[in-house]
C-alpha positions, -999 to +999 in steps of 0.1 A: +208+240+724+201+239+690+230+241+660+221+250+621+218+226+593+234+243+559+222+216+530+241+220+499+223+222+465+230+186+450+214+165+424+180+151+430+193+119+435+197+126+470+167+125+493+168+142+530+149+123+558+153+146+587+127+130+609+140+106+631+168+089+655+178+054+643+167+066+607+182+073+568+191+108+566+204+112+529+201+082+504+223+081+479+225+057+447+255+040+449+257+038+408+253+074+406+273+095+441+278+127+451+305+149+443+314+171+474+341+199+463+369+209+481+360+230+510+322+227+508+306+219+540+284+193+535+259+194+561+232+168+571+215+167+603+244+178+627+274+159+607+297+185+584+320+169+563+344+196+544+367+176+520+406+187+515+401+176+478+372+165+461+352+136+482+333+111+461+307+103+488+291+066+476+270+059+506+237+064+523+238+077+556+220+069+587+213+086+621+214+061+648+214+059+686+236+028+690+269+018+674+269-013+649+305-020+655+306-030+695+331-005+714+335-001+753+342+034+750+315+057+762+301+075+729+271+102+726+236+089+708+241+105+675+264+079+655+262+083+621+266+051+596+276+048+561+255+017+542+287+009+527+324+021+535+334+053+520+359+057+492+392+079+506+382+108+528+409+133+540+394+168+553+373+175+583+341+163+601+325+180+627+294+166+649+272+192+663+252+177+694+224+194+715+225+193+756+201+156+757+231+141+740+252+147+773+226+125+795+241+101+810+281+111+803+299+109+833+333+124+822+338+162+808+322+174+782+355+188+768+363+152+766+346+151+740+369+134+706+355+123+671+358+087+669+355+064+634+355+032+626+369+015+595+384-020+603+386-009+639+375+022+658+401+052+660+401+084+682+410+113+662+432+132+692+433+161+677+394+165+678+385+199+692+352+207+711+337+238+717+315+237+746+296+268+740+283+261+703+279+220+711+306+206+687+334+188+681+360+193+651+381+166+639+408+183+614+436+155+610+417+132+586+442+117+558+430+095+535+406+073+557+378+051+545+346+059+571+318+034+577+309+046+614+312+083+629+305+092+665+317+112+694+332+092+726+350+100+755+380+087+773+400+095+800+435+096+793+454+072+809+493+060+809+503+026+819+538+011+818+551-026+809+582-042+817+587-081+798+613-101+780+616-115+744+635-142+732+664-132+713+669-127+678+628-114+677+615-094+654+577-093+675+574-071+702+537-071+716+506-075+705+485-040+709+447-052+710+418-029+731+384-020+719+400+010+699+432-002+678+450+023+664+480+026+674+513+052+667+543+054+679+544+082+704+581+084+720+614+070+736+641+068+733+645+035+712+615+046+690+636+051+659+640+010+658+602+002+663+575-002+632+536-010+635+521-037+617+489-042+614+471-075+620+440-088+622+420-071+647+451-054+662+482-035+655+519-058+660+545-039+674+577-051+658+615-041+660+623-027+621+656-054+627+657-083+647+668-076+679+702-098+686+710-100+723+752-102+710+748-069+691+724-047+711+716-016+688+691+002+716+704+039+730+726+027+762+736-007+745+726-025+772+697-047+757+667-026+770+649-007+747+625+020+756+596+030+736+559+046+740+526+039+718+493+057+723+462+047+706+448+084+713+433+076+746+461+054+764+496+055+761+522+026+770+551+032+783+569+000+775+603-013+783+615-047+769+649-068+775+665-087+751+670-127+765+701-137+759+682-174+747+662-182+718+627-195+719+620-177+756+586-167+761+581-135+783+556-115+787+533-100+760 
């Protein structure tokens, strides 16, 4: 299947290479971008990008068959890299595929989500794909810095953990997979949990320490009950206060 390719009328700054995989596609002087106006679809060989507010794009990008940044997650050919990463970008991108993408994928196409990488690579849940017309909409973009764009699959999956932490913590559980961004999904003890991020990973933390003599979870009883979901797994995790400091469960 084949999908249309609507090029904007930009400064001459710009040069299209449409020719091949693993190749530049626009070049773009870093000294001099692109100004991409609120709700124009900028189109370039299968990637739209329609900015919510005016999009400053300062990179080059390039069609490639192969990620840069290593993930385990099965992804499509077509991944589209920025030579360096963007400023802000909150609005929409949609990736329109043809049917040799699919070789090889062994889970639905409807799978199918927008996945981008900044520091780490992200699912965008709410991607959307349309089966018939070959594409995939992501519309839930806020203010994210791209360097890596490409569509992957995953099938969702819910696991549950049960551990212990010393009392008096404020560190819950490291959450560290090839994709890791994580949210707070549900429970409910959710209200008393924050994210940090760190490093390569995001730190699940209580917003208070969590004091074994003053229990502040729903039922008082020094188990608190919370989900996270990094778009493609959720956890399901329950965690009891020790009553002793310094004890090491689980994490």
């Amino acid at each position: 299947m084949k999908y249309k390719k609507l090029i904007n009328s930009i400064p001459l700054l710009i040069c299209f290479l449409f020719s091949t995989v693993n190749s530049q596609i626009i070049s773009i002087n870093s000294a001099t971008p692109v100004n991409i106006a609120t709700g124009t679809i900028f189109s370039v060989d299968g990637l739209d990008i329609t900015p919510y507010s005016n999009f400053i794009l300062n990179a080059s990008i390039s069609k490639n068959s192969a990620v840069s940044n290593a993930t385990t997650f099965l992804y499509l050919p077509r991944v589209y890299t920025f030579s360096q990463t963007t400023n802000s970008f909150s609005g929409t991108l949609k990736i329109n595929y043809i049917d040799t993408d699919l070789v090889g994928m062994n889970l639905p196409e409807s799978n199918l989500k927008v996945i981008y990488h900044t520091s780490n690579w992200t699912f965008d849940s709410s991607s959307t794909t349309d089966t018939n017309a070959n594409s995939t909409l992501s519309s839930s973009l806020s203010a994210i810095a791209l360097d890596e764009i490409t569509l992957a699959t995953c099938s969702p999956f819910t696991t549950s953990y049960t551990f212990k932490i010393s009392n008096q913590s404020t560190h819950v559980k490291y959450l560290s997979t090839s994709l890791s961004s994580w949210s707070l999904l549900s429970g409910v003890d959710v209200a008393d949990f924050s994210l940090n991020p760190s490093l390569n990973s995001q730190e699940l933390v209580f917003n208070n320490a969590a004091v074994f003599a003053s229990p502040h979870d729903s039922d008082l009883n020094n188990i608190y009950l919370v989900n996270v979901s990094n778009g493609c797994e959720i956890q399901n995790l329950s965690i009891q206060i020790s009553p002793f400091c310094g004890y090491f469960g689980q994490n």
